[in-house]
PAGULUM-11880 format. One record per residue (C-alpha): residue number from 1; residue in one letter; chain; x, y, z. Coordinates in nm, 4 decimals, always signed. Each point is the difference from the previous one (the first is absolute). Layout:
BEGIN
+-----+--------+--------+----------+----------+----------+
| num | residu | chaine |        x |        y |        z |
+-----+--------+--------+----------+----------+----------+
| NUM |      a |      A |        X |        Y |        Z |
...
+-----+--------+--------+----------+----------+----------+
//
This chain:
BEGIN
+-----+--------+--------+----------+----------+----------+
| num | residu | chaine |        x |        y |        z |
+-----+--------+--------+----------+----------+----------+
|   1 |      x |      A |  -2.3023 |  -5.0135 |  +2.1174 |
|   2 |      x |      A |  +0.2157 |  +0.1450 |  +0.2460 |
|   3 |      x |      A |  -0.1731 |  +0.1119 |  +0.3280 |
|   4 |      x |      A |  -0.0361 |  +0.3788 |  +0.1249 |
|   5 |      x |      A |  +0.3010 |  +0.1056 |  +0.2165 |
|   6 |      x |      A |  +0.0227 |  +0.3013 |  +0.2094 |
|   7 |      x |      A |  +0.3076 |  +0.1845 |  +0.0010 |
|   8 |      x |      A |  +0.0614 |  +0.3679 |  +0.1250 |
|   9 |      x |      A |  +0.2250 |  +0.2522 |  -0.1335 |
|  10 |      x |      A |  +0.1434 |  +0.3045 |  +0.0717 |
|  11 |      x |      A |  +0.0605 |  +0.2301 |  -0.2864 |
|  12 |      x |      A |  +0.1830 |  +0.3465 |  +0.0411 |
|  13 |      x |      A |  -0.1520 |  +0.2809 |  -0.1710 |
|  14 |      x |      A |  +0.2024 |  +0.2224 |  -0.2748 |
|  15 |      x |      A |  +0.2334 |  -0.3249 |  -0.0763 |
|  16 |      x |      A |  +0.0024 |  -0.3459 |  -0.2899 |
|  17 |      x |      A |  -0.1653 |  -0.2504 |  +0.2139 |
|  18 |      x |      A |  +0.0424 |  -0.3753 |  -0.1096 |
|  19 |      x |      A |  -0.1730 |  -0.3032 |  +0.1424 |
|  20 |      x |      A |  +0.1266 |  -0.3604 |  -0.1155 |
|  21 |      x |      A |  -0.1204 |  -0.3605 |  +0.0755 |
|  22 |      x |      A |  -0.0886 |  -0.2867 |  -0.1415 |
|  23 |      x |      A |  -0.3539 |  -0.1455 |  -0.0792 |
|  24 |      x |      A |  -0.0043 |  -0.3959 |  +0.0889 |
|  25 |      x |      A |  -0.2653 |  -0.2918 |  +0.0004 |
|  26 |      x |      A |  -0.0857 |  -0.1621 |  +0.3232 |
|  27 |      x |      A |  +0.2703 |  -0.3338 |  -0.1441 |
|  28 |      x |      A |  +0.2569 |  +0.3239 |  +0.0167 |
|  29 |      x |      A |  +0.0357 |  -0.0139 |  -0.3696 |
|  30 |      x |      A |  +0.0386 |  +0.3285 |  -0.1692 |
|  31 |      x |      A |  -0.3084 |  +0.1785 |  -0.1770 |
|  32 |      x |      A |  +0.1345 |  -0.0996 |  -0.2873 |
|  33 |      x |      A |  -0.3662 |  +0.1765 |  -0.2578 |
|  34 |      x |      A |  -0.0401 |  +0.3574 |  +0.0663 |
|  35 |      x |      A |  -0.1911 |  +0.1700 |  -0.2510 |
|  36 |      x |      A |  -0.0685 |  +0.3169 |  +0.2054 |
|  37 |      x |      A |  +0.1172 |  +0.1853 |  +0.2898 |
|  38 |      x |      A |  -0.1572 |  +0.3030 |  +0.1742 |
|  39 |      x |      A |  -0.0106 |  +0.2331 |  +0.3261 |
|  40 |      x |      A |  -0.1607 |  +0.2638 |  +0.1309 |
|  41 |      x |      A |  +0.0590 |  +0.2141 |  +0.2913 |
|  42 |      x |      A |  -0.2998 |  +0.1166 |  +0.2000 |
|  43 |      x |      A |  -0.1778 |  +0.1905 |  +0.3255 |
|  44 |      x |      A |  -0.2355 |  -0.2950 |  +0.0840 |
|  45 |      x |      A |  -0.0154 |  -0.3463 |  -0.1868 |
|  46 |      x |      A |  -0.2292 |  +0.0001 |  -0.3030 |
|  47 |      x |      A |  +0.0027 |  +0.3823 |  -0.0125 |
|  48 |      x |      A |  +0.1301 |  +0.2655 |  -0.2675 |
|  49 |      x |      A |  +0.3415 |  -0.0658 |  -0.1374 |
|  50 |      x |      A |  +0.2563 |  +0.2702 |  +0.1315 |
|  51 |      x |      A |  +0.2800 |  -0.1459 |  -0.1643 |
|  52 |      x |      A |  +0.0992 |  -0.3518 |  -0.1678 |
|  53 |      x |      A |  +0.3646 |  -0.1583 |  +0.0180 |
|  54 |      x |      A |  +0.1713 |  -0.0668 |  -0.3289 |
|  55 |      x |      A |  +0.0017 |  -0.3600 |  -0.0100 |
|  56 |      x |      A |  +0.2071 |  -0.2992 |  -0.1591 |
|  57 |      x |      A |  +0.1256 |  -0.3281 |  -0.0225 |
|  58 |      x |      A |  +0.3589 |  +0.0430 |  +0.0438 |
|  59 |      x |      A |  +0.0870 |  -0.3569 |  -0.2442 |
|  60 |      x |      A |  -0.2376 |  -0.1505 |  -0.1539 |
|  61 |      x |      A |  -0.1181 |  -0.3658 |  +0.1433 |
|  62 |      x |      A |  +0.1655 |  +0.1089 |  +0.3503 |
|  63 |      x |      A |  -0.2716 |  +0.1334 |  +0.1959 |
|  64 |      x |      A |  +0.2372 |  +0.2616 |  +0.1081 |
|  65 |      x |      A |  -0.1769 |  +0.3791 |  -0.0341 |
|  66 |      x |      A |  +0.0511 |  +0.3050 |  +0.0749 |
|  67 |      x |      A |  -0.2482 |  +0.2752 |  +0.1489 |
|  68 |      x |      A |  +0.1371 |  +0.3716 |  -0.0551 |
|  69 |      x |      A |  -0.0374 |  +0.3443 |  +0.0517 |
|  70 |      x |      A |  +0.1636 |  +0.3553 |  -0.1306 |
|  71 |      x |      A |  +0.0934 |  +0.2370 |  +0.2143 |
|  72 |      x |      A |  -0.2874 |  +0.2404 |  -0.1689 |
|  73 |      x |      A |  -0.2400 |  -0.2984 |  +0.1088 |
|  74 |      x |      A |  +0.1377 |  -0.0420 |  +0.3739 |
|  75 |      x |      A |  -0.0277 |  +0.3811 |  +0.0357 |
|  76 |      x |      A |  -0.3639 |  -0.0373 |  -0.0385 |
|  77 |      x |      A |  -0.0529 |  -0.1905 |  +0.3024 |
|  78 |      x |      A |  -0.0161 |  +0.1998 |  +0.2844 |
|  79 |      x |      A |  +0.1133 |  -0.1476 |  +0.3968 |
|  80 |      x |      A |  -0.2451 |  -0.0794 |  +0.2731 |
|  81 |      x |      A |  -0.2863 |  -0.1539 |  -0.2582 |
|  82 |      x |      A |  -0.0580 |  -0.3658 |  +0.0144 |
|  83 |      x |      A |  +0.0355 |  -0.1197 |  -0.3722 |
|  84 |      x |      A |  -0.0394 |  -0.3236 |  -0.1273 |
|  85 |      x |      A |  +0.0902 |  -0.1843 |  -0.2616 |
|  86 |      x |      A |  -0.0242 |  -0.3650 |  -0.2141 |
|  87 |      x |      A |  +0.0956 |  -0.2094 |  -0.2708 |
|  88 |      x |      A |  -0.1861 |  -0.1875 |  -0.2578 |
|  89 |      x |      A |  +0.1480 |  -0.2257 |  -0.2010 |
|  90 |      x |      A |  -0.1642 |  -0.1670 |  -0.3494 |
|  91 |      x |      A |  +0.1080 |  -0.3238 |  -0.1478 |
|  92 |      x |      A |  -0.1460 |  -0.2253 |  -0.2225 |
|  93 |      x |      A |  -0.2168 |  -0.2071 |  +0.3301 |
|  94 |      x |      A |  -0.1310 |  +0.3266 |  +0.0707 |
|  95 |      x |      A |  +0.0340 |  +0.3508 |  +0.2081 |
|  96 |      x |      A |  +0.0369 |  +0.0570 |  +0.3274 |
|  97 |      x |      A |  +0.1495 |  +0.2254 |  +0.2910 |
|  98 |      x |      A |  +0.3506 |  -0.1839 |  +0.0953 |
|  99 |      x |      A |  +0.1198 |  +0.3381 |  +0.2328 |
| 100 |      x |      A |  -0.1712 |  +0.2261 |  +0.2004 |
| 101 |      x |      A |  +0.1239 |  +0.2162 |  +0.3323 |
| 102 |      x |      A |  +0.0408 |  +0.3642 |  +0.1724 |
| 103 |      x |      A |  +0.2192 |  +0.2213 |  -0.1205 |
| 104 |      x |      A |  +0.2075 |  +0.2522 |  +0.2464 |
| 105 |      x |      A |  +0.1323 |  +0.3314 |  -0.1601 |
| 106 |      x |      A |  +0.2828 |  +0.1366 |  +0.1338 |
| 107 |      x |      A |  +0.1392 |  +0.3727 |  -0.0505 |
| 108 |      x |      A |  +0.2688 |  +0.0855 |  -0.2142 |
| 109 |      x |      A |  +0.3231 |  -0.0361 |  +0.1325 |
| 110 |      x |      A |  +0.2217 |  +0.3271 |  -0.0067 |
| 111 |      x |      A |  +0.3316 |  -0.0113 |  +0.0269 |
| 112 |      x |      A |  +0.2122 |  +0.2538 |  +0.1891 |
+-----+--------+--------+----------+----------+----------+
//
């Protein structure tokens, strides 16, 4: 299994937020057996679920995904609040948490 990285990301409320990367063994060989993918967004690790990304493999066999959120979804996140987030990953070996991090919300942009 893949080991637990930590990776922050900024996500700007009221806007389509994507998140793409790849999901490798430790040889560098793409996770090649995904069964499941999932993510939640929350105030303190473990706790209640405030929102979860939609989640996907973006080819099968490629370890490539994709974590994503509609603007409906990023609006619900309010600035200021330290939210955190991870990944967990099933294949056939097993399940396990492959991503985890903080997440920074940023205000809409407006333009002029």
């Amino acid at each position: 299994m893949p080991s637990t990285t930590n990776h922050p990301l900024t996500i700007e409320r009221d806007t389509n937020f994507s998140f793409v990367s790849t999901f490798a063994l430790a040889n560098g060989d793409p996770v090649s057996d995904i069964s499941a993918l999932a993510s939640d967004i929350r105030l303190v690790e473990g706790g209640k679920v405030i929102t979860s990304f939609t989640t996907s493999e973006t080819s099968s066999g490629s370890g490539v995904f994709e974590l994503s959120l509609s603007p409906s979804d990023t609006k619900t996140l309010r600035s200021g609040l330290d939210y955190k987030y991870d990944v967990i990953m099933t294949r056939p070996s097993g399940t396990t948490r492959v991503l985890r991090g903080d997440i920074n919300i940023e205000k809409e942009r407006t333009s002029l």
